[in-house]
N, CA, C and O atoms as CSV, one atom per row, in Angstrom:
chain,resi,resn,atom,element,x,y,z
A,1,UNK,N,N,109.999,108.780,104.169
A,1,UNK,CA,C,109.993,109.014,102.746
A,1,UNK,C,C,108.535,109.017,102.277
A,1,UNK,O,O,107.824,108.100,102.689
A,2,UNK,N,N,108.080,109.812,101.574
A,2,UNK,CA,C,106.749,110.359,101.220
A,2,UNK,C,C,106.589,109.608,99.798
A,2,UNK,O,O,107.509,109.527,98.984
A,3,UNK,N,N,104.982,108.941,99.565
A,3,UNK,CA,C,104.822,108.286,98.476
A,3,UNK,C,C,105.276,108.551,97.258
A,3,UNK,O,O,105.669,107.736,96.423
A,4,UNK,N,N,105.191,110.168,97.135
A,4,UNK,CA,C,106.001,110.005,96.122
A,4,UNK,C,C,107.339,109.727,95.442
A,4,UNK,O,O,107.623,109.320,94.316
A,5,UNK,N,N,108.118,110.110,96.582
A,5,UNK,CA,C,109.684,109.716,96.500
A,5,UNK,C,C,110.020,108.460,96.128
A,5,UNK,O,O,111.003,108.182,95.442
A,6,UNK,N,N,108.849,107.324,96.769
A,6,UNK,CA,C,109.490,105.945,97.078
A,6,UNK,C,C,108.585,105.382,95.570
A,6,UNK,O,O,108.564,104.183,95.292
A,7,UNK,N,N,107.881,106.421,94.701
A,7,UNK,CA,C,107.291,105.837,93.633
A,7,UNK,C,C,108.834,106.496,92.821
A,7,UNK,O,O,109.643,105.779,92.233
A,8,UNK,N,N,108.936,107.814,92.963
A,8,UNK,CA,C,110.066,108.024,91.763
A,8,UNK,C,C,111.011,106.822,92.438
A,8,UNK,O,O,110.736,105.782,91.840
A,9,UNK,N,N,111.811,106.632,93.250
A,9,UNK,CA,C,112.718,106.355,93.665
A,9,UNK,C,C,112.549,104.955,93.023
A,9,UNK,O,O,113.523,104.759,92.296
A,10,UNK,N,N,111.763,103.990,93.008
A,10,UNK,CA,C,111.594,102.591,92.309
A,10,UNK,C,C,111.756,102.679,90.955
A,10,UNK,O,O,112.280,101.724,90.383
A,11,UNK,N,N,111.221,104.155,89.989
A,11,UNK,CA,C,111.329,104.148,88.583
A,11,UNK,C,C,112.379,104.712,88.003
A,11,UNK,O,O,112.853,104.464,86.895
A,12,UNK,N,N,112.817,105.694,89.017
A,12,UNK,CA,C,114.327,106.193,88.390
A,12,UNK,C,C,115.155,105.603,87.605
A,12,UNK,O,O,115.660,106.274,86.705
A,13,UNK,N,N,115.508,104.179,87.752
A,13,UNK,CA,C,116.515,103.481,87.019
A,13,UNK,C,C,115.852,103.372,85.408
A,13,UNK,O,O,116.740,103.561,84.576
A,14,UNK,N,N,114.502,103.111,84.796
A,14,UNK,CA,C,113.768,103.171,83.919
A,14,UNK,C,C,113.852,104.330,83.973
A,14,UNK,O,O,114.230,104.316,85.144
A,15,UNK,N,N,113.829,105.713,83.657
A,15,UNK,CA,C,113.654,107.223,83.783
A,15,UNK,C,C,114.720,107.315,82.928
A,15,UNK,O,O,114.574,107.935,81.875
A,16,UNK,N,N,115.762,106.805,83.201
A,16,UNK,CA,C,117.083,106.991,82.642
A,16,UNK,C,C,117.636,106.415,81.392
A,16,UNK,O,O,118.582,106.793,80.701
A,17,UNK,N,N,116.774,105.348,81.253
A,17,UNK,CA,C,117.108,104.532,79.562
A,17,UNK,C,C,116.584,105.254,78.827
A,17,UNK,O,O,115.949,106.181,79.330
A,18,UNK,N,N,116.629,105.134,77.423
A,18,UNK,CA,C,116.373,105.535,76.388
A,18,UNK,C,C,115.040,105.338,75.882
A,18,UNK,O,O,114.576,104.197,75.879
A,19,UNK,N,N,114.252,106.482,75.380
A,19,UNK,CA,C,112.766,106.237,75.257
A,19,UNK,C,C,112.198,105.883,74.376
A,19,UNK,O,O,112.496,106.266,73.244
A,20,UNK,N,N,111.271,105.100,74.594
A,20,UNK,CA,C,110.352,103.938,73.480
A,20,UNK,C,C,108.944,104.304,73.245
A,20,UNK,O,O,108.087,104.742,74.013
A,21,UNK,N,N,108.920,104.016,71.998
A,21,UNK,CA,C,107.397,104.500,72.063
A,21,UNK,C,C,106.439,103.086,72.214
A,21,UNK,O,O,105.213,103.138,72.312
A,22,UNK,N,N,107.167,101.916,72.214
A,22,UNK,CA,C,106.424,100.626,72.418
A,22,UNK,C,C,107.194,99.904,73.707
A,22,UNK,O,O,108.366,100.269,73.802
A,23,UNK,N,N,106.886,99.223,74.426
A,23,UNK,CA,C,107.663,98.285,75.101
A,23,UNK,C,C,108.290,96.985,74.885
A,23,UNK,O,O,107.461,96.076,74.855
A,24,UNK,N,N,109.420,96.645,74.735
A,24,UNK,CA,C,109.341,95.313,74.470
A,24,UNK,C,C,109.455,94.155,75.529
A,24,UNK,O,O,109.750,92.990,75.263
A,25,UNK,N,N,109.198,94.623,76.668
A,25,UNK,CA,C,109.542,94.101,78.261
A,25,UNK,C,C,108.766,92.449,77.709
A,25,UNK,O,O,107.908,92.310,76.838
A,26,UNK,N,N,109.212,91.712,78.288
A,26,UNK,CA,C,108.371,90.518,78.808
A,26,UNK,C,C,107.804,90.334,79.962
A,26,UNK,O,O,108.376,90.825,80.936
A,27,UNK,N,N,106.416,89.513,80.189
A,27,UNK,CA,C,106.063,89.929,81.593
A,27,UNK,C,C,107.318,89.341,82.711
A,27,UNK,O,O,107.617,90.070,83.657
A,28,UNK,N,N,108.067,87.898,82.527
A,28,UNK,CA,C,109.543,87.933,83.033
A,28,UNK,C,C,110.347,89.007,82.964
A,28,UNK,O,O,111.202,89.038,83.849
A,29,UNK,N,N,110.350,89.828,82.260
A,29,UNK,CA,C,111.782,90.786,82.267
A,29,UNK,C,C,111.251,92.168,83.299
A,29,UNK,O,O,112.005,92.868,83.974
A,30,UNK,N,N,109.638,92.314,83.177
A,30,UNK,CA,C,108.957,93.082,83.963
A,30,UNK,C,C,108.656,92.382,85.557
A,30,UNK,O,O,108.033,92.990,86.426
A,31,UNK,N,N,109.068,91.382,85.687
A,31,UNK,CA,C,108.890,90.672,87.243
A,31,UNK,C,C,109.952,91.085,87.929
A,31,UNK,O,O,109.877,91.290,89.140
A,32,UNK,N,N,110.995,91.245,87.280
A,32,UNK,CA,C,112.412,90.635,87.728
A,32,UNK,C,C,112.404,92.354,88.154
A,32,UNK,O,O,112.950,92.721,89.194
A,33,UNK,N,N,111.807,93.209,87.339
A,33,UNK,CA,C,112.211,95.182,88.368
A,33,UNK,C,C,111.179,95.375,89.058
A,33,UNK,O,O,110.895,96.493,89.488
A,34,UNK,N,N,110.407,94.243,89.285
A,34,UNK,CA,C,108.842,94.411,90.383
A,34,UNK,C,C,108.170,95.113,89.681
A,34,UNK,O,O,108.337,95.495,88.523
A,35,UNK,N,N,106.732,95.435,91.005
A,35,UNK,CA,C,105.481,95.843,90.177
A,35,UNK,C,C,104.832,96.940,91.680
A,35,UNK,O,O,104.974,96.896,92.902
A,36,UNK,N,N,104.147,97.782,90.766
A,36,UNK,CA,C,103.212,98.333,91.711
A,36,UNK,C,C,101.816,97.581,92.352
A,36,UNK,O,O,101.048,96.920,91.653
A,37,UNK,N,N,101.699,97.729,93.299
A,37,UNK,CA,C,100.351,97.443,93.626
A,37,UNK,C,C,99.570,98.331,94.085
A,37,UNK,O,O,99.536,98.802,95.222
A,38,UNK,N,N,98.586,98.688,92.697
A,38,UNK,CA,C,97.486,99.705,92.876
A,38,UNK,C,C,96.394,99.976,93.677
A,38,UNK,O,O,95.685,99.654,92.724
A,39,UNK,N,N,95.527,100.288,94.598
A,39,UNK,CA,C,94.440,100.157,95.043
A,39,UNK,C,C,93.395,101.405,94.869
A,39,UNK,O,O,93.603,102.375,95.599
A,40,UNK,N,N,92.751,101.439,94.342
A,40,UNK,CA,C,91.697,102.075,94.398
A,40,UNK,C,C,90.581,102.716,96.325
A,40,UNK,O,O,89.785,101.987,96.917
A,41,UNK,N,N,90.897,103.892,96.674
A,41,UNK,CA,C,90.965,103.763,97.868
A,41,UNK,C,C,89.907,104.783,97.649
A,41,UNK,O,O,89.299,104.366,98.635
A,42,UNK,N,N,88.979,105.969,97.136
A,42,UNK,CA,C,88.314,106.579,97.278
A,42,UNK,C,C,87.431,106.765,95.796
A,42,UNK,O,O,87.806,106.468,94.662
A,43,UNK,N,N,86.173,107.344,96.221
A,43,UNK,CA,C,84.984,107.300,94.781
A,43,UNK,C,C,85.176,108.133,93.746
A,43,UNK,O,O,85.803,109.062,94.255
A,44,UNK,N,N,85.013,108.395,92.516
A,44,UNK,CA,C,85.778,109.335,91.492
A,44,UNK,C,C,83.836,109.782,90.893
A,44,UNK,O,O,83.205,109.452,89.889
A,45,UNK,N,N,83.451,110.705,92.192
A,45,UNK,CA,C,82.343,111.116,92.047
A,45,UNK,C,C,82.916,112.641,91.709
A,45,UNK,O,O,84.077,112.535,92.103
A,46,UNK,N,N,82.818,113.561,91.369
A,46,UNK,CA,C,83.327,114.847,91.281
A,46,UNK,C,C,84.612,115.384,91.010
A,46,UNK,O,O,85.129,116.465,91.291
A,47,UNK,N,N,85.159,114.004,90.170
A,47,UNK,CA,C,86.208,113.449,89.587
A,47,UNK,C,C,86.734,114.309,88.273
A,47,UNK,O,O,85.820,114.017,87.502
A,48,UNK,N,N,87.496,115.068,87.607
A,48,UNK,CA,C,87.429,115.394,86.429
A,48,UNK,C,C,87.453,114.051,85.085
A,48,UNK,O,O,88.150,113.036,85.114
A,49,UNK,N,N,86.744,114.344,84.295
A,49,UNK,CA,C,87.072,113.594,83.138
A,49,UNK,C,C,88.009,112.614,82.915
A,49,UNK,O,O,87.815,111.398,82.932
A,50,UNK,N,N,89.532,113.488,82.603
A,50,UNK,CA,C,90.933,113.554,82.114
A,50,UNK,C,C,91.145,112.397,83.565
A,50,UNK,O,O,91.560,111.275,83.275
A,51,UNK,N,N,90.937,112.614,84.652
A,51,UNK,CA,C,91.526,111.798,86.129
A,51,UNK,C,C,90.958,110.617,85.909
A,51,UNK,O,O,91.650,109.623,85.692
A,52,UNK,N,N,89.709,110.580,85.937
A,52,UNK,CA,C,88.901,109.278,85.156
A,52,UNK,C,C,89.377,108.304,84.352
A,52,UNK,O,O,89.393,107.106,84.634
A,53,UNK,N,N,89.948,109.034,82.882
A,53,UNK,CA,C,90.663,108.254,82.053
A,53,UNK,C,C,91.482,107.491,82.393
A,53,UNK,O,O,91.532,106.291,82.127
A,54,UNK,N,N,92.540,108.408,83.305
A,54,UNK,CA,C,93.899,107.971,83.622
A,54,UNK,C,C,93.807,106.679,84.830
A,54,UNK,O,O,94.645,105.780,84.892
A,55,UNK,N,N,92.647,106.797,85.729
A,55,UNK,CA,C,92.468,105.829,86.714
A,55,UNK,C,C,92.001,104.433,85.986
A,55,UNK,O,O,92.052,103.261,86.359
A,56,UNK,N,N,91.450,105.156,84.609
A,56,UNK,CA,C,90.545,103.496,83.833
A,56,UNK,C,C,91.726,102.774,82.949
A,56,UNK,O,O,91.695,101.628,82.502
A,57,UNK,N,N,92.816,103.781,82.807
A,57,UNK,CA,C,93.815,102.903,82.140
A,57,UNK,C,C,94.899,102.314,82.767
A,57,UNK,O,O,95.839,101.784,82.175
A,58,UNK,N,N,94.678,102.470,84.775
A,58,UNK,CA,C,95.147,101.738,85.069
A,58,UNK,C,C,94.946,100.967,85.438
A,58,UNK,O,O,95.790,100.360,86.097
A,59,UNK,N,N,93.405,100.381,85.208
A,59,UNK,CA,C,92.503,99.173,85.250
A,59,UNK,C,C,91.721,99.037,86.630
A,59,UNK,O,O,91.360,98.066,87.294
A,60,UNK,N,N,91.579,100.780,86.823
A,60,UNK,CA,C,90.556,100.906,88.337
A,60,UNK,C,C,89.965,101.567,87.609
A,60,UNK,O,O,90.235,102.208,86.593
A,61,UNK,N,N,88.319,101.209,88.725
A,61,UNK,CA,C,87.246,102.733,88.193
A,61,UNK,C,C,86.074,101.908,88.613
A,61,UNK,O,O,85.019,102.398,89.018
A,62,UNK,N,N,86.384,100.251,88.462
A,62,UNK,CA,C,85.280,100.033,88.901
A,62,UNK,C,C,84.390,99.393,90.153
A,62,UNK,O,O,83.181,99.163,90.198
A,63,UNK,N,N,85.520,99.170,91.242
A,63,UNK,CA,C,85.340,98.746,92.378
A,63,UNK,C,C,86.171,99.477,92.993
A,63,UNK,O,O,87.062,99.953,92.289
A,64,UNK,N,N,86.177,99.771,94.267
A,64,UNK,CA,C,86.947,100.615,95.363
A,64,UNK,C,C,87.439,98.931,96.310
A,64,UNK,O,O,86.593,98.085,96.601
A,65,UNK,N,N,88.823,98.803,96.610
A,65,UNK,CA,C,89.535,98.003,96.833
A,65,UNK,C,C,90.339,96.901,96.430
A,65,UNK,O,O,91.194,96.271,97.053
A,66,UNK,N,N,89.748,96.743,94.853
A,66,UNK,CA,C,90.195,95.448,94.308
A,66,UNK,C,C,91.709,96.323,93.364
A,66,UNK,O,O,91.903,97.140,92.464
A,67,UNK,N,N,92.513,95.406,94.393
A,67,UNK,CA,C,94.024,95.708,93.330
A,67,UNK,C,C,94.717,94.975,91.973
A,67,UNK,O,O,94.889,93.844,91.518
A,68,UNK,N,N,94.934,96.062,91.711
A,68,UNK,CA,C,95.527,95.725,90.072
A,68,UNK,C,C,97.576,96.221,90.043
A,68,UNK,O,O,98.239,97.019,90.705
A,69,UNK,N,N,97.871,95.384,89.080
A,69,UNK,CA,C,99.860,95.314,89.309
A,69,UNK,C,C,100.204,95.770,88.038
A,69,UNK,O,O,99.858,95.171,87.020
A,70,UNK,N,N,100.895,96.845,88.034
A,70,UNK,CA,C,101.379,97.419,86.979
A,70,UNK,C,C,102.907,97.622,87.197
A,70,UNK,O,O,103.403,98.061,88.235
A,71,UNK,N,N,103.547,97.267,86.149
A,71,UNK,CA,C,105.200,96.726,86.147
A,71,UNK,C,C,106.017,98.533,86.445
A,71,UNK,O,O,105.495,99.575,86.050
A,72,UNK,N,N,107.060,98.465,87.047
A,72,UNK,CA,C,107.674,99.337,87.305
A,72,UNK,C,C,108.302,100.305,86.428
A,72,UNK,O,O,109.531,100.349,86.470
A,73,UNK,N,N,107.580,101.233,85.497
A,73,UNK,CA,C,107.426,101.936,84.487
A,73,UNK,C,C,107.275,103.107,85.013
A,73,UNK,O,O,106.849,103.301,86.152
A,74,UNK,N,N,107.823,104.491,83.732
A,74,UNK,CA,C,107.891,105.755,83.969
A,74,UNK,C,C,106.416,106.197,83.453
A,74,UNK,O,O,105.886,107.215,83.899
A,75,UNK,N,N,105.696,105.255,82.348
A,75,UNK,CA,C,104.187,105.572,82.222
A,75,UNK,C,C,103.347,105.330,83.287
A,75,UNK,O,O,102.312,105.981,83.429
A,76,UNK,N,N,103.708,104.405,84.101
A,76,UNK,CA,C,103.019,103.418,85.200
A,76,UNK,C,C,102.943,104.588,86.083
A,76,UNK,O,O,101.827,105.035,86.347
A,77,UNK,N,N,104.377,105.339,86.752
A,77,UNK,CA,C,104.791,106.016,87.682
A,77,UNK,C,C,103.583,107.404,87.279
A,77,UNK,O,O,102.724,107.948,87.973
A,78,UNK,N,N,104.056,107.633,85.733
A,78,UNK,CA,C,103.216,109.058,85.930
A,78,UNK,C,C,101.370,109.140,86.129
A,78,UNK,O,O,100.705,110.055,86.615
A,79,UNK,N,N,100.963,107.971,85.618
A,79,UNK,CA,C,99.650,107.703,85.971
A,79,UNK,C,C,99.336,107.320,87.341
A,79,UNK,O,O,98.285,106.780,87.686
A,80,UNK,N,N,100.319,107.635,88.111
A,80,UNK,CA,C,100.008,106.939,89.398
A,80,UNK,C,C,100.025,108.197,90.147
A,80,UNK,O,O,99.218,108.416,91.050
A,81,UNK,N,N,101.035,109.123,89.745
A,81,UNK,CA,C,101.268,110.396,90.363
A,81,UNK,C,C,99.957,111.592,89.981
A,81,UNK,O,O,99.801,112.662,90.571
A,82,UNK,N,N,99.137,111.080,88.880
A,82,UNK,CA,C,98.112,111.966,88.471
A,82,UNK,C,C,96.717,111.766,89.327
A,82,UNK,O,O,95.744,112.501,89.498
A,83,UNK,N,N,97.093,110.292,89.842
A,83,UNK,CA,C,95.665,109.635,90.648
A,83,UNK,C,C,95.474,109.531,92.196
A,83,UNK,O,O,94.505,109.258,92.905
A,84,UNK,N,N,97.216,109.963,92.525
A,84,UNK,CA,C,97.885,110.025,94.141
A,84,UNK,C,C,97.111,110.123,95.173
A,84,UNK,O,O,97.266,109.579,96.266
A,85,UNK,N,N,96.273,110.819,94.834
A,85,UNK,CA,C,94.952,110.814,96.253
A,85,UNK,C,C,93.846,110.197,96.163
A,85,UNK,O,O,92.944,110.329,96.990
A,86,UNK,N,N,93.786,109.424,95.110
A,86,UNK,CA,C,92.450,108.553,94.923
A,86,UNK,C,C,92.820,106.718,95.195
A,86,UNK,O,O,91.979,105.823,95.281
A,87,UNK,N,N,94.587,106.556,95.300
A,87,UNK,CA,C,95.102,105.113,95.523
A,87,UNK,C,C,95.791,105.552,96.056
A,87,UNK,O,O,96.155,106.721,96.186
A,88,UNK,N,N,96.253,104.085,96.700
A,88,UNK,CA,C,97.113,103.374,97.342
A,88,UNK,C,C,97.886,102.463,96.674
A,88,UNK,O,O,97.426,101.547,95.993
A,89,UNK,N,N,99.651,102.806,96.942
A,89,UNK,CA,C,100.235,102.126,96.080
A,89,UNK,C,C,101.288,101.428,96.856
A,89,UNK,O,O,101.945,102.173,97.583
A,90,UNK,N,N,101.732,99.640,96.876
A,90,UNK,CA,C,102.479,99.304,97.252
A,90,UNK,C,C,104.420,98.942,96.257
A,90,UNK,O,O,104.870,99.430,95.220
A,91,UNK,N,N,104.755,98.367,96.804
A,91,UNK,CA,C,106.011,98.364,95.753
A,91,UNK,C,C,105.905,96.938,96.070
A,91,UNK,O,O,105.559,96.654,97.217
A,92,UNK,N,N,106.205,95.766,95.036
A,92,UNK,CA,C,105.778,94.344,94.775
A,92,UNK,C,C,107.130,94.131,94.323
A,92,UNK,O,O,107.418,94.870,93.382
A,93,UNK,N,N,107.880,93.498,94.626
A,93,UNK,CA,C,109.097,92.542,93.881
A,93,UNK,C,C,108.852,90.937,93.767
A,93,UNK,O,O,108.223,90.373,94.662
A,94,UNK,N,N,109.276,90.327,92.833
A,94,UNK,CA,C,108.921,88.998,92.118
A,94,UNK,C,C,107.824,89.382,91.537
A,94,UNK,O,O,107.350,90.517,91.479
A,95,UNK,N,N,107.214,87.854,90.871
A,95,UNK,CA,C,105.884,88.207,90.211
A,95,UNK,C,C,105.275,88.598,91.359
A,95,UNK,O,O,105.497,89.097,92.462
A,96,UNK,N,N,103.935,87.931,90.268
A,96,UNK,CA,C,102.507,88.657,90.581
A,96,UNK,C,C,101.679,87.875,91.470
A,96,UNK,O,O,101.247,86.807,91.035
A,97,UNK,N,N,101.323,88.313,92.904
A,97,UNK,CA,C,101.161,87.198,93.316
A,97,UNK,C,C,99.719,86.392,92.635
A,97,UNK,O,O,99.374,86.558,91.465
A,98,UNK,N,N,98.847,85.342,93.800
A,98,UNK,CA,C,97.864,84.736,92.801
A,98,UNK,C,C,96.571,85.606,92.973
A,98,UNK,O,O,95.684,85.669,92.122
A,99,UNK,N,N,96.565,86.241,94.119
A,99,UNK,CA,C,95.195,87.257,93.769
A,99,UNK,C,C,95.368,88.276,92.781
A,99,UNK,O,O,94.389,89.011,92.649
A,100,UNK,N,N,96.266,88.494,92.117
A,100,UNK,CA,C,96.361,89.203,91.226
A,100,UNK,C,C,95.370,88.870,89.884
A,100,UNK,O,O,94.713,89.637,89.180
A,101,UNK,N,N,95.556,87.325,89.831
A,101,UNK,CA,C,95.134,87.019,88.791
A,101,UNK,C,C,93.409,86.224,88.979
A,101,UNK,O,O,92.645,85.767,88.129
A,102,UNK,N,N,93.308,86.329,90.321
A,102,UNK,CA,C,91.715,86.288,90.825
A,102,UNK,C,C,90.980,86.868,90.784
A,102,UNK,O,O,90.994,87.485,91.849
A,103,UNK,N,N,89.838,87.318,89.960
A,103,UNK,CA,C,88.570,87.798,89.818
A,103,UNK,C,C,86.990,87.038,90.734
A,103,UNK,O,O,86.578,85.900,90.508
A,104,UNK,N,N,86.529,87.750,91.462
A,104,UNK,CA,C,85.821,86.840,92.254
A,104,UNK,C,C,84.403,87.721,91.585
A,104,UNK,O,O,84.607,88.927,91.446
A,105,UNK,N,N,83.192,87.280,91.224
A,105,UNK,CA,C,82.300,87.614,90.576
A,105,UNK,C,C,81.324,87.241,91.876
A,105,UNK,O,O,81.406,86.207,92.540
A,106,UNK,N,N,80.199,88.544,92.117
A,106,UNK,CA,C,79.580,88.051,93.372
A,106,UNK,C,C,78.088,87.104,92.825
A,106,UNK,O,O,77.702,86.936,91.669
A,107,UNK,N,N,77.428,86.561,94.207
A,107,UNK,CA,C,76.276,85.592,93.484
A,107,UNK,C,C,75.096,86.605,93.202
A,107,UNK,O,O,74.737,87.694,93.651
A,108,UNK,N,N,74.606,85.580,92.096
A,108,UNK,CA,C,73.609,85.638,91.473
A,108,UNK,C,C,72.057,85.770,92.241
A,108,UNK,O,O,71.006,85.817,91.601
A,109,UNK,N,N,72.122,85.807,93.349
A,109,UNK,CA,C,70.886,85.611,93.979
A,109,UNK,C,C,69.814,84.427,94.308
A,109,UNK,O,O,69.175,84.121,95.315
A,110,UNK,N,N,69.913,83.929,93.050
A,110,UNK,CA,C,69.245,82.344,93.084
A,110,UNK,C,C,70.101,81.646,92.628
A,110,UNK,O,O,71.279,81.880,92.359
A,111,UNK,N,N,69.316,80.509,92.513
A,111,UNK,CA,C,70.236,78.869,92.102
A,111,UNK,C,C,69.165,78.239,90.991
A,111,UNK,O,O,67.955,78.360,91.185
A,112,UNK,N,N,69.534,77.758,90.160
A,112,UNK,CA,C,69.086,76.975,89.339
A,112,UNK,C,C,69.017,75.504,89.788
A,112,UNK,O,O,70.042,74.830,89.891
A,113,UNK,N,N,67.659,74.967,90.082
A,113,UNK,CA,C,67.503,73.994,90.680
A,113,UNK,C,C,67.108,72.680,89.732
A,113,UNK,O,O,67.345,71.526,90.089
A,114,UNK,N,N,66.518,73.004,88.569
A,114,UNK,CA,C,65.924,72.092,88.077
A,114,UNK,C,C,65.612,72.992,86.533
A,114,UNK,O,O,64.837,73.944,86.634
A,115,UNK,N,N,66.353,72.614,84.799
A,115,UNK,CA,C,65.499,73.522,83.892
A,115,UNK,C,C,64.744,72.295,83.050
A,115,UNK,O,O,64.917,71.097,82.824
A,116,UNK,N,N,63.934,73.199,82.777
A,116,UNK,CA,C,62.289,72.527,81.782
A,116,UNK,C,C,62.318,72.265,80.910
A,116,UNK,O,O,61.296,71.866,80.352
């Protein structure tokens, strides 16, 4: 089954409800139909514009590997299908795990040893 199938195939059941122009999901009510796991897998050097956007609103653009979880949505699905060759996408059920919510900031170069 080819990525895209197994992306429609997870959102289909959402595809089929009735359409909102807001969400009212809770991040519980969004755990419980799983989540994507995004990865950012290639550089968006010669990138169009419009592809750009769509990769920054799914909270990539600015590191190549660090993954981001977006709940199992037909907006989620179609921004994912516009970016298909630039990520990697897993299918996540339960929450989120804890690197999700880990940001690791690299060092500073020096150390502050002593201030004046």
């Amino acid at each position: 089954m080819s990525s895209v199938s197994r992306i429609i195939a997870a959102v289909r059941p959402t595809l089929t409800s009735p359409a909102r122009a807001y969400s009212t999901q809770t991040a519980d009510a969004a755990a419980a139909g799983g989540y994507f796991k995004v990865t950012q897998t290639r550089s968006l050097i010669g990138v169009p514009k419009s592809t750009i956007k769509v990769l920054k609103s799914l909270g990539l653009g600015r590191r190549i590997g660090r993954p981001v979880f977006q709940p199992h949505n037909a907006s989620a699905a179609g921004k994912i299908l516009k970016v298909k060759e630039l990520v990697k996408v897993e299918n996540m059920s339960g929450s989120i795990p804890a690197e999700g919510f880990q940001r690791t900031r690299a060092t500073k170069g020096y150390k502050v040893v002593e201030k004046m």
